[in-house]
N, C-alpha and C positions, 0 to 999 in steps of 0.2 A: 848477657845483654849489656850489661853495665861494663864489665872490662870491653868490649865491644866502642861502645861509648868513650872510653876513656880514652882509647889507640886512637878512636879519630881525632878528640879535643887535642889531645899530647903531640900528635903529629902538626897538628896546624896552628898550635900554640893561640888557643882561641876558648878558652872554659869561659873568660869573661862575656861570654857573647850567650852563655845558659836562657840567660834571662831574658831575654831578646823575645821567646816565645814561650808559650805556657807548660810546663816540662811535663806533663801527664798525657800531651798530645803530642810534646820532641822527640821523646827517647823510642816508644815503638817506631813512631815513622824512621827517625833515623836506621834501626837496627833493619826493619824493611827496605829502607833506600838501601843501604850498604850491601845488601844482597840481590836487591833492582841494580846495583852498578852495575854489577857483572856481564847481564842480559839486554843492556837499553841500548835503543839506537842511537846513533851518531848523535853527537849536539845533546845527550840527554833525555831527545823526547823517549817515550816509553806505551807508546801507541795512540795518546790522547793527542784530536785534532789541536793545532796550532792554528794562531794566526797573529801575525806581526802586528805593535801596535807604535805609536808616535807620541805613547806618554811625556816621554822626556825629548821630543822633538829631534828623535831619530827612531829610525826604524829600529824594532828588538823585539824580542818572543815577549809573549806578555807576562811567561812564567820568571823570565829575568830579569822583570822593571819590579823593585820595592814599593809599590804602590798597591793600593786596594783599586782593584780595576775588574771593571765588566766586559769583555769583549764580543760580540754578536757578530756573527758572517749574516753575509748577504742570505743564504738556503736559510738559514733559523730564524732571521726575520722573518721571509716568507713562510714559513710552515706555523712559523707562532701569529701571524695575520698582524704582523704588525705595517701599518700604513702612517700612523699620525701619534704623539706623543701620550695619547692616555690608554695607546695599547700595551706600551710599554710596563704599568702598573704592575709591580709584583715580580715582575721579570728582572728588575737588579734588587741587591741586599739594598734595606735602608732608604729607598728612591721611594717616595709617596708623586704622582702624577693627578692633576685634575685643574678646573677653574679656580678654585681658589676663591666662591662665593662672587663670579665676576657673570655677568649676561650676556656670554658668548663663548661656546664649546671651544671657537678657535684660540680661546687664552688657555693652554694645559700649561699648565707650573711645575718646574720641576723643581723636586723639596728633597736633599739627600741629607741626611743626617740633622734634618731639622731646622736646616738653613734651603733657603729658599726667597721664591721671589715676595714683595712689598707692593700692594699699590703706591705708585709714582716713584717707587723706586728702582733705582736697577739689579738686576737680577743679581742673586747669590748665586746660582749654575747657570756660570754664559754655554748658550750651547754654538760650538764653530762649524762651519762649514768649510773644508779648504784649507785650516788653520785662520779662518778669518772669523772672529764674531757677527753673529746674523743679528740684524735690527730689533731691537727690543723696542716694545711700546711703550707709552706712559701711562695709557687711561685704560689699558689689558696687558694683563702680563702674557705677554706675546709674543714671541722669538720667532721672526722669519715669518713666512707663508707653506702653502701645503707642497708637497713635493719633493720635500727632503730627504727622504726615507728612499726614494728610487734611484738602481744602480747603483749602488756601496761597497767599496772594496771590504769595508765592515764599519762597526759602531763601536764607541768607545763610549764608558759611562766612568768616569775619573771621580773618589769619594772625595773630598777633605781639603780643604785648604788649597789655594794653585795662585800664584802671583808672581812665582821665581823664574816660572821658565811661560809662562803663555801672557797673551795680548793683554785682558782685560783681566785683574784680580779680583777673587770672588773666593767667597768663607766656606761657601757649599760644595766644589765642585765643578768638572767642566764635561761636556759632554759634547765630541769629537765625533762628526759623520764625517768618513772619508771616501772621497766620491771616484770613481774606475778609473782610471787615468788612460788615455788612448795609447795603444800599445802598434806592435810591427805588424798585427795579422788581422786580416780581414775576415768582420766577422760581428754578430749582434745577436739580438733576439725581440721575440716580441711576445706580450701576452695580455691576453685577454679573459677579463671574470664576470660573470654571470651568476645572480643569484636572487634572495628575497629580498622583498622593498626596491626590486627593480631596478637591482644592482647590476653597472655599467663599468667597470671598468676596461679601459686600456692603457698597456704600458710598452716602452720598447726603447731601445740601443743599438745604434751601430755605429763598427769601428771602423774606420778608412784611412788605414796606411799611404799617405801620397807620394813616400820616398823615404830614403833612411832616415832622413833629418826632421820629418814631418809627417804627424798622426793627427786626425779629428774624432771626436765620441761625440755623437750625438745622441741626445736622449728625451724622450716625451712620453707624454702622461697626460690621461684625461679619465674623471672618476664625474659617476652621475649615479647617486641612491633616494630616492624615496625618502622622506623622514620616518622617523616612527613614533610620534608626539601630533597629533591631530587638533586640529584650534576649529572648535565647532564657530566661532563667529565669522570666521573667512574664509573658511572649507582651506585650508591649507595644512599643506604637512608639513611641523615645522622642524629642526634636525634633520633637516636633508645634507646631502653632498651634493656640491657641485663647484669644480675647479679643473683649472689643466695647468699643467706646467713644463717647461722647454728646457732643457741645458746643453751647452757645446765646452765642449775642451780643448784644446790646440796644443801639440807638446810640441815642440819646437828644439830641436839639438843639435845647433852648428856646428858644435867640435863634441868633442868625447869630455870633455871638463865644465860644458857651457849647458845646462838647461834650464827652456822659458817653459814655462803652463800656464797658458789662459784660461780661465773658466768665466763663462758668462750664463747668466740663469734670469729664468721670469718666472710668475705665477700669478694667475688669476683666479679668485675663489669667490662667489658669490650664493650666500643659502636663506634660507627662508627663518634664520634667528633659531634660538634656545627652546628648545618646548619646556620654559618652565614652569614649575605646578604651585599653584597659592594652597596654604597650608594652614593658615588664618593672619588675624588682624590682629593686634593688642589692644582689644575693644575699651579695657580699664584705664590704659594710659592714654586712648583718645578721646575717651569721655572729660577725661582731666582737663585737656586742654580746648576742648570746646567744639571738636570735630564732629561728635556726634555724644547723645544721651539717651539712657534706657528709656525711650517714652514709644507709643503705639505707634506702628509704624505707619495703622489708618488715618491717623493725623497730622503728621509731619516727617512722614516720607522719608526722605534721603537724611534726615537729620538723627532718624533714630541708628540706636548701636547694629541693630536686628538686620540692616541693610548688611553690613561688614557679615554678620554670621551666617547671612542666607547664602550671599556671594564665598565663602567656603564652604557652607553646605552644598553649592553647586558643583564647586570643586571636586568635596569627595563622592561627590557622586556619579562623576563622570571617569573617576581613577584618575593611574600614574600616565598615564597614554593619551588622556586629553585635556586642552585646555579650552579659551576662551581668553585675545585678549582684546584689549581697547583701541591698540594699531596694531600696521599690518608691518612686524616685524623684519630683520633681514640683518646681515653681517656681511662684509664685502670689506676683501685683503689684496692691494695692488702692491707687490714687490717684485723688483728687479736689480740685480747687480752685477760687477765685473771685479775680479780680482785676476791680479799676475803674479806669479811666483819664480822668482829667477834664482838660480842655484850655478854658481862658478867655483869649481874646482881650484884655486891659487895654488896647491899643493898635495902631495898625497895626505896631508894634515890637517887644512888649512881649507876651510869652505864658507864664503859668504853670499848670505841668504837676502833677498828681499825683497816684501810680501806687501803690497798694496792694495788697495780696494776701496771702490765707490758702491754706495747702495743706497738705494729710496724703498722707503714703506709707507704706503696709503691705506687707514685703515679706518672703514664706517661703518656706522649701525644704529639702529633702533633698538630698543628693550624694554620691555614691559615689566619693571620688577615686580609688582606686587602680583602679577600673571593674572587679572583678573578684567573686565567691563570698565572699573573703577579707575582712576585717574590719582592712587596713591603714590604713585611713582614711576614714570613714564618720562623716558627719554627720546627726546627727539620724535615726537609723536607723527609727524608725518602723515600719512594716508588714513584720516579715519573712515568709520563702520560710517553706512550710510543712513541719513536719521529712519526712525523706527524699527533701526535692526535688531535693538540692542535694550532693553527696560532696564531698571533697576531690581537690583534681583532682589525678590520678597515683593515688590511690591508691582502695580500695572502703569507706573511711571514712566513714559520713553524718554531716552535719550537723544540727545541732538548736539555734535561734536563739533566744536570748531576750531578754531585756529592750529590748522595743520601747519607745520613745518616743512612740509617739504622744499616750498623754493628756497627756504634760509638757509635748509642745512648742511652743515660745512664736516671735511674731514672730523672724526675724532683725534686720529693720530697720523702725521704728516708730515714728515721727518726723511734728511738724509746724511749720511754714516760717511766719512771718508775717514779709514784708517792706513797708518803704515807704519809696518816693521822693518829694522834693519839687524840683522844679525851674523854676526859669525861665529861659526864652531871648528874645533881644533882639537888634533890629539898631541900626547906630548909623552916623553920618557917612557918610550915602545910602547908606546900605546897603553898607557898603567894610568892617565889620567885623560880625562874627557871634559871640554869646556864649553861652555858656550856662553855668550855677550851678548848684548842688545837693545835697541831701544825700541819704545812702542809711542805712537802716536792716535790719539781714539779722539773722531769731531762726529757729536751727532746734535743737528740743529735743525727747527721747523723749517721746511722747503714750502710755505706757503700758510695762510690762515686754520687754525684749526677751532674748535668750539660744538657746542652742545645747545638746545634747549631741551629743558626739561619740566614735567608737572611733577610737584610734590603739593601731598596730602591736599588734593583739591577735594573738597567737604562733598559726600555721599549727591547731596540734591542739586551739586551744583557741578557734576560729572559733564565734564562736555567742553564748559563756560569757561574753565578758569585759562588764564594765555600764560601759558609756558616763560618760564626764567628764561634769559640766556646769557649766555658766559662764551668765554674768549680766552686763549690762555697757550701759553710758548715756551717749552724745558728748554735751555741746551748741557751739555756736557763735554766739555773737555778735559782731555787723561794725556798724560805724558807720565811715561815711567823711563827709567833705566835700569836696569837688571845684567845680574850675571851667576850662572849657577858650574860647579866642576865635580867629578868626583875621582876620584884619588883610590887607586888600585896597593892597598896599604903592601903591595911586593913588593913596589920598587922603592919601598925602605928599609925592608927585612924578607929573604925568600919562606921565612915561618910564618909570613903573612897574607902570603899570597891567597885573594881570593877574598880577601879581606876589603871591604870599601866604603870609604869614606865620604859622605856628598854635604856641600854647603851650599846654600844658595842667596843672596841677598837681591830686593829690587827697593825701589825707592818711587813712589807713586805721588805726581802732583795734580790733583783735581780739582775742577773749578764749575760748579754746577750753579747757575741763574735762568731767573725764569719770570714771566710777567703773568696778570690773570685778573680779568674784570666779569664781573656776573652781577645784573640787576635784574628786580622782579617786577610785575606788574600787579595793580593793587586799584579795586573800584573805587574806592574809598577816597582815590588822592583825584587830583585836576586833576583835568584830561593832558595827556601829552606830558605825563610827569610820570617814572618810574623811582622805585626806593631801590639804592645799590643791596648787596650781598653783602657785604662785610659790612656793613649800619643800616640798622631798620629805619634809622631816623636822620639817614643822607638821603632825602628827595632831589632828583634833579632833573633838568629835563631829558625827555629819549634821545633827543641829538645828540648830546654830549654824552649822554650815561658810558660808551665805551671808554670814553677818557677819564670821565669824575669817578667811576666807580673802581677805575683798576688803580694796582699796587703789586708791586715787583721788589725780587730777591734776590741777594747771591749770600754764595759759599763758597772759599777754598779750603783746601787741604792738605796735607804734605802725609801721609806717613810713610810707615817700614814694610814689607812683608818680606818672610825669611823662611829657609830652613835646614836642619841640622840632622843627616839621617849616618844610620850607619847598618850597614847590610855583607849579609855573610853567606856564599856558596857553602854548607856544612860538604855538599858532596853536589856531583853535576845536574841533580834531580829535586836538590832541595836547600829555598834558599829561607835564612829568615832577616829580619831588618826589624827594625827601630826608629823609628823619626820625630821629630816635632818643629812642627810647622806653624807659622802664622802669618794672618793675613785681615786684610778689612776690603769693608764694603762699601764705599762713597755714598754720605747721606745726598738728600735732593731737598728740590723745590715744591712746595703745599700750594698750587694755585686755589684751594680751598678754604686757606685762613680766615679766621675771625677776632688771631687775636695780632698784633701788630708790636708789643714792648712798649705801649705807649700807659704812663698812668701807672707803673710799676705790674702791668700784665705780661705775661710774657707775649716770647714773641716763635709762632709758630710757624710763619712763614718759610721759613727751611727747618730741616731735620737733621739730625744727626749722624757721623758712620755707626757700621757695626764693627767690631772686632772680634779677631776668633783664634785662639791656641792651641792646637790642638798634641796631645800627646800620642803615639798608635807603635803598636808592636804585629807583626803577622809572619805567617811562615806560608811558603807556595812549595806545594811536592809533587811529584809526579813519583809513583812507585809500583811493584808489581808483588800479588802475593799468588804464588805460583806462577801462572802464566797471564795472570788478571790485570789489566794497567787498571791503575786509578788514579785518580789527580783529588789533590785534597786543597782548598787554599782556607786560611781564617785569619783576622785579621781582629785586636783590640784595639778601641782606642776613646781618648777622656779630652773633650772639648771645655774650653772657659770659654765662653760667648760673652761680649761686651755690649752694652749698646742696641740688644734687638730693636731692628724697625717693627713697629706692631702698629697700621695705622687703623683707624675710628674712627666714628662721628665725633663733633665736638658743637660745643655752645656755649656764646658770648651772652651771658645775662643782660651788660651793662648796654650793648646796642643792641639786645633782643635778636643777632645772627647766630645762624646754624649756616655747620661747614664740616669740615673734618681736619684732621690731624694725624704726625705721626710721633708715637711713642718711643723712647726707647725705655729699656731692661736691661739686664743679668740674667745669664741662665748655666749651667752645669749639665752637659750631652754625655751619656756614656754609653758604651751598646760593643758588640760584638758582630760580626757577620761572617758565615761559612759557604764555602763554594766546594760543592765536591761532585763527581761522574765514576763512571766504571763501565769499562766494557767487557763483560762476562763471556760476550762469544762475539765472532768475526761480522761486523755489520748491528750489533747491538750497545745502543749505549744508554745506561740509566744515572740520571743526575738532580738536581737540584739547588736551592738556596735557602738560606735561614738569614734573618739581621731581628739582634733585640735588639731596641733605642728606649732609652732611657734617658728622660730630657725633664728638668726641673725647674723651675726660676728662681732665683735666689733673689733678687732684689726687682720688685716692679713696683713701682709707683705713680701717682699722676695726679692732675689739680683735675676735680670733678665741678665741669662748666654749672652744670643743670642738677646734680645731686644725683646717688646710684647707693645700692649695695653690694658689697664689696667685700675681701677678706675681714676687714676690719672693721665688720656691719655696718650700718646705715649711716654715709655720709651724706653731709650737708652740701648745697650747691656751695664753691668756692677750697673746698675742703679737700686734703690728702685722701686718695682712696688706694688701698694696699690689693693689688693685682698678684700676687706673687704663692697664692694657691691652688690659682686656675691651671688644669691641667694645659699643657703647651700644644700651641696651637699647628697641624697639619704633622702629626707624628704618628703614624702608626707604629705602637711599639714594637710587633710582631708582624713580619711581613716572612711568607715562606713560599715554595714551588716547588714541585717536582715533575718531573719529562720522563718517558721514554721514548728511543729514537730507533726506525728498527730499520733493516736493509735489506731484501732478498733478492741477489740476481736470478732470472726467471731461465735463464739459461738460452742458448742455440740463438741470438740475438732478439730474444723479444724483449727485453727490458729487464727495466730493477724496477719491484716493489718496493715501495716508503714508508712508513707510520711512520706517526709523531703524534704524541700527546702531552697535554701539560697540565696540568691545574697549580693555580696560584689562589694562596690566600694573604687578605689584608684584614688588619685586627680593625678598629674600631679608631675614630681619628675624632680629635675635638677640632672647630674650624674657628672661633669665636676667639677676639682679642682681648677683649675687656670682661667681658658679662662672663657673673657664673651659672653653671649648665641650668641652675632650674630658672634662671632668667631668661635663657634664649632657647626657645622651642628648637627641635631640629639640632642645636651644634655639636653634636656628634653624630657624626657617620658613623653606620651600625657596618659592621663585619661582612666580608665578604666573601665569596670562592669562585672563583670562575674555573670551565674547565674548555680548553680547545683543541683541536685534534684536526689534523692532514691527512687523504693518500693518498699519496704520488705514486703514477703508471713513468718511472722516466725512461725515456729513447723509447718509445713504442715502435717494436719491430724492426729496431735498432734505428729507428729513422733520428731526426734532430726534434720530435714531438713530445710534451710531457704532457700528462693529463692527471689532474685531481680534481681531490673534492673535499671541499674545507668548512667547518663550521668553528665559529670562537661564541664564547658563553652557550655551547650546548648544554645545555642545564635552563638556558632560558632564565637566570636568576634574574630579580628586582633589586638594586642597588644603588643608593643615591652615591653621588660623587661629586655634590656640593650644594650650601647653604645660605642663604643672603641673611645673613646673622644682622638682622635690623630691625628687632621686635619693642628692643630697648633703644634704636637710636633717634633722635633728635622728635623728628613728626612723622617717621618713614612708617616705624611701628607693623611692622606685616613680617611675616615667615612665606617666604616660598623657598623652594627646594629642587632640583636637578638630577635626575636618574640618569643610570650609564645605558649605554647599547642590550638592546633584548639578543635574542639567538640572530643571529647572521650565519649565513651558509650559500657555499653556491658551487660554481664549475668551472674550475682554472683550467686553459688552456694556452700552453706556452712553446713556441719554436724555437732551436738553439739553432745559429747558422757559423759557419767558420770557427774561428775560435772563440765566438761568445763574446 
């Protein structure tokens, strides 16, 4: 084996390149590939499906891009029931998906290597549509609307650092849906699902050739389920589905050198809000401040503690499946866009690209955080219970609610995106080096009023009575970069090198993030017709003005670098390994929630910080055969410096008696490993899986403690340093794993092929909590979990264009929370509620194939 080893290093004059990958996992694969050379197909494959990916912004097998990448066809979507971004969970190395502790399923976060998204900040994993970034929110970490997942040429889940070659830079990652592109044959499909919870779906495409020069794909989508979270105060189900969504394509090819792609898309999503579950009150720290006190609850009612603990005793005793809340919920996502992508051939070397696009996102809701009768934190309370619905629980008290919101209430997030790219790519020196240039252009700014009213900690006896804050408030962001990345086929400087390559990348990022934001409350205590702002208890002004007197605005620019420096090696056609290190940053934002201003030697919180990220990664990707067996093996190391983490919290101004929030930053130290491997042992069988350990630490976190806390460095005083840099990190599950099997039977004489597919995935145990350590925040860690899901597909029934299955995900029916309102310790919120994932789903897919699909 070893003199084996040696013939190849010696031949290609490449020993320095050992190290590149972990050599107790090189030396057998290589001595297996060298004997897979002999027998593999053409291009290397060696029986393992393919599918072409546009990591580096061209088409190429995924096994030949130096990158840690996940790639998903359109069939393994469907069979793994993926529809929406928290199906995803466990299905990439190192990807943690969920809310992220926010009151609306439609915010899934996506978290790869421990970078991920921030309240108010922009996303660490932009995920693209088209190669265009989809609209991220402000007030939800939010990307886009429902629909995105239908018709995919495939999915692309990109780990680690990206700024050199795509639109928007980001620390985490990018993740790449690429949608069917209208082709010359005529031909679509359509399908329809049937199941529990009165599961509605439909979905469908067709393709319409209109001439050589001209093709249309149209595509739509409509889902309608049942919740499975039951709110005994309004008989409603809440965690429903309901949305549709439309997309058209237009390929357009005047000449053989000239191609335009239109895509334009909508979605409309409206559901019945979070069923989320109250899990208790922090009866000690509201006693403190005067909210309520241990006294009989026969004598002063809503003032005693007893009222908070009966109202979670109501809780658990109704379970994880139903709630009870004070409004009548709901979450509603208006997004539509258009992007054009034009592509001219100048040469057979020589190709410039350019990528435009307009997009609006509308997005509203109500939320009940404390999930309970109670009025501890209610947003945009809207439609209340009608009086006598509703007592105070423990005691025979009725309720009587007023001051709904509904006529006032204004978008949360209400924003529109025009981005554009210009680029050109080129080859040079027979094709031994590959370039590409460009710049990028990103505007995303409020398309109209957005704002909130909310109740916090309205005192037990006075449930109903108290009139909601309300706040007003405006991000914008603008991105210009210029970038350019090549990579260098080290043959055409020595033929002992060939195969050999070299990539740099360099871009240059200017951002300019401002934003405005005014929030006053209302208080019996003051004259009539007089509110106290939000950022000073002891700015009274009048209501007319209060949008003016009480707001205060920010900016920020930025210039940095992002870069990177890889170097990757074909050892043989089947097996490559690479090297790289990469960095890149995350544009901090605007805090329409400050309290503190820089005024008086305070600081000044009103914007945030970037993040920065370097990361170091070594992996090798193989395809090989041991007999007649393919197997594909891919692994990938690699050691992040994290600068700067956004980690946003509560926060509180002693000196004007205001509460707000804030965003932190940190240091942290990412390390982890992730493996990707498959094997198909017999013709139509294939068994596979995924492993990723993350190992994420903080090295330096600190912070001025508004209100006083404990902390690593025990019990600080309000005003005082508090040392954060013990807590385990937040949204990491260290150990995330899967495995599938995928089986094929054709049934013979044209009745069809049999399908299985099975999966089960596990996720270890996640902390969600910024600041607080574990025994201060009830809930912040999510406990462990497995899911397992399973397909069978009847496809071509009777050779027709018919497929029929039947599909369940979480067959096991497991209980699993998959997010936390970590606010037990913050400001007056003081409550734990919690968010469980999907029960068993199961139903009856029905799908037609016509023409060529």
């Amino acid at each position: 084996m070893n003199s084996c080893v040696s013939r190849i290093s010696k031949r290609h004059g490449i020993l320095l390149l050992a190290g590149v990958a972990p050599s107790a996992l090189l030396f057998p694969v290589l001595a297996i590939a060298q004997t897979a050379e002999q027998s593999a197909d053409q291009g290397g494959q060696v029986g393992m499906a393919e599918i072409i990916v546009t990591a580096n912004r061209r088409e190429e097998r995924g096994q030949d891009v130096p990158i840690s990448i996940t790639a998903l066809s359109p069939q393994r979507l469907e069979q793994q029931g993926v529809n929406k971004e928290q199906d995803l969970q466990a299905s990439v190395p190192s990807l943690v998906v969920g809310p992220n502790g926010q009151g609306s399923r439609d915010s899934n976060s996506f978290t790869i290597r421990g970078q991920g998204a921030t309240f108010q900040a922009s996303p660490g994993v932009v995920v693209y549509m088209n190669e265009v970034p989809l609209p991220a929110g402000i007030t939800l970490s939010q990307q886009g609307g429902p629909g995105n997942f239908i018709d995919l040429e495939n999915m692309q889940v990109l780990s680690g650092p990206q700024g050199t070659l795509f639109g928007r830079n980001t620390t985490g990652g990018a993740v790449l849906l690429v949608p069917k592109k209208p082709n010359d044959e005529f031909g679509g499909w359509i399908k329809g699902e049937y199941g529990n919870y009165d599961r509605k779906y439909v979905e469908g495409a067709v393709n319409l050739p209109v001439n050589d020069k001209l093709a249309i794909r149209v595509v739509g989508a409509y889902h309608d389920r049942d919740g499975y979270t039951h709110d005994v105060v309004w008989n409603k189900d809440r965690d429903n589905e309901h949305w549709y969504s439309g997309r058209i394509g237009i390929l357009f090819k005047p000449t053989e050198t000239i191609s335009n792609y239109l895509m334009a898309y909508g979605s409309y999503s409206k559901n019945n809000g979070a069923g989320l579950i109250n899990k208790g009150f922090n009866t000690a720290a509201m006693a403190g401040i005067g909210i309520c006190g241990d006294y009989p609850v026969a004598f002063v009612g809503g003032y005693s503690c007893d009222v908070y603990r009966a109202t979670t005793a109501q809780a658990d005793a109704w379970g994880p499946r139903k709630t009870g809340f004070s409004t009548d919920t709901f979450a509603k996502t208006e997004t539509w866009g258009i992007s054009n992508t034009t592509d001219i051939e100048l040469s057979d070397a020589l190709t410039l690209r350019n990528i435009v696009s307009y997009q609006k996102m509308k997005v509203g809701y109500r939320y009940d955080g404390d999930a309970t009768v109670l009025q501890q934190h209610d947003v945009d309370p809207g439609v209340l219970p009608a009086p006598g619905v509703v007592t105070l629980p423990g005691t025979s008290i009725p309720v009587t609610y007023s001051y709904p919101t509904l006529a006032s209430e204004l978008p949360r997030d209400n924003f529109r995106v025009w981005s554009e790219e210009l680029q050109l790519q080129g080859k040079m020196l027979d094709g031994h080096l590959d370039w590409t240039i460009g710049g990028f252009y990103f505007d995303q700014r409020p398309d109209g009023l957005q704002g909130s009213r909310a109740n916090v900690y309205c005192i037990g006896l006075m449930t109903g009575q108290c009139e909601p804050s309300v706040a007003q408030y405006g991000t914008s962001t603008v991105s210009k970069a210029l970038y350019g990345q090549a990579t260098l086929n080290l043959g055409a400087v020595s033929p002992s090198l060939e195969g050999v390559r070299l990539t740099g990348g360099y871009r240059q990022t200017w951002d300019h993030v401002y934003g405005f934001a005014t929030q006053y409350n209302f208080n019996a205590a003051l004259p009539a017709g007089t509110v106290v702002c939000g950022k000073d208890s002891a700015l009274v002004v009048p209501v007319g003005t209060a949008l003016d007197s009480c707001a205060f605005n920010g900016s920020q620019r930025w210039s940095e670098p992002s870069w990177t420096v890889g170097l990757d090696y074909k050892v043989m056609s089947n097996v490559l390994l690479y090297g790289k290190v990469s960095h890149s940053y995350k544009a901090g934002g605007f805090n329409p929630y400050a309290v503190f201003f820089g005024l008086n030697g305070d600081p000044d919180t009103r914007t945030f910080d970037p993040e920065k990220v370097t990361t170091y990664e070594i992996g090798m990707k193989s395809d090989f055969r041991l007999g007649s067996v393919p197997f594909r093996f891919n692994v990938a190391g690699y050691s992040t410096d994290y600068k700067g983490i956004q980690r946003a919290t509560g926060d509180y101004n002693a000196a004007t008696n205001a509460g707000g929030a804030r965003t932190l930053n940190g240091d942290a130290r990412i390390k982890g490993v992730e493996l990707e491997a498959s094997m198909r042992p017999f013709p139509g069988l294939e068994i596979g899986g995924n492993f990723s350990y993350t190992d994420a630490s903080y090295k330096k976190y600190q912070y001025i403690s508004g209100g006083g806390t404990i902390a690593c460095n025990g019990v600080v005083a309000p005003g005082g340093v508090a040392d954060a840099s013990c807590l385990p990190f937040q949204y990491v599950a260290p150990y995330i794993w899967s495995a599938h099997i995928s089986a094929e039977q054709p049934l013979g004489d044209d009745i069809g092929t049999l399908a299985f597919y099975a999966n089960y995935s596990h996720t270890s145990r996640q902390y969600t909590e910024a600041v607080n350590l574990p025994q201060n925040q009830p809930g912040a860690y999510l406990e462990a979990f497995g899911l397992l899901n399973a397909s069978l597909d009847w496809r071509k029934v009777g050779g027709s264009g018919f497929d029929l299955s039947l599909f369940a995900t979480n067959l096991a029916n497991k209980l699993y929370r998959i997010s936390n309102a970590d606010v037990y310790q913050s400001g007056a919120l003081l409550y734990w509620a919690t968010l469980y994932g999907e029960p068993r789903m199961y139903g009856l897919r029905v799908k037609y194939t016509f023409g060529g699909g």
